[in-house]
N, C-alpha and C positions, 0 to 999 in steps of 0.2 A: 609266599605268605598270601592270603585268603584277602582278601577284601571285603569287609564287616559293611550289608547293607541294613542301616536301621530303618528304610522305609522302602514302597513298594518300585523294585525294577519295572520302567518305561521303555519299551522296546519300540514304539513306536510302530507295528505290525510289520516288524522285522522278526526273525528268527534266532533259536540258539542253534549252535553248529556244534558236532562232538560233545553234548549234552549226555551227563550220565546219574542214572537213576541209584540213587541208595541201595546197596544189596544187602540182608538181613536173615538169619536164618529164622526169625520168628516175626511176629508183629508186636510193635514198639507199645509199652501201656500208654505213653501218653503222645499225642500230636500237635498239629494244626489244620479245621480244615481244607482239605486239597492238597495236602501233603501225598506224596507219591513215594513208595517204596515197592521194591521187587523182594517178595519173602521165597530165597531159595531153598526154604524146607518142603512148601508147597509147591515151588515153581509158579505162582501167578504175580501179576501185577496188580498192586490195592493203591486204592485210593483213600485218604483219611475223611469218616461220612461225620464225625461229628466235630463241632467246635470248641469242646472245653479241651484243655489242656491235661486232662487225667482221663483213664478209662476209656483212651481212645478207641474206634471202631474203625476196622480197616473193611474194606469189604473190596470183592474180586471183581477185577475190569473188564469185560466181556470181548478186550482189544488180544488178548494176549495172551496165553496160557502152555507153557515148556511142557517137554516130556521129562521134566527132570523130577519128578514126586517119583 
């Protein structure tokens, strides 16, 4: 079972370990920004650029890009 966090993770400028990014074959309509998913249609890594919760915009991370399109 998951652990429901309602407010912002403090890591104290420690790390996460075996951390794994959402896989998606499209980009989600709606987000959060700084939301991170891997869209395996395109093969790249996006970032979420805007703030509202509808009509999200994912745009590509210039970290990381598959040969899998």
């Amino acid at each position: 079972m998951a652990i429901q966090f309602v407010n912002n993770l403090q890591l104290n400028q420690n790390y996460l370990q075996s951390a794994a990014i959402e896989n998606l074959g499209a980009d989600p309509g709606s987000g959060v920004l700084g939301q991170l998913i891997f869209n395996t249609g395109s093969g790249e890594l996006k970032v979420c650029t805007t703030a509202g919760s509808t009509n999200a915009i994912y745009s590509a991370c210039l970290l990381y890009t598959s040969d899998a399109a």
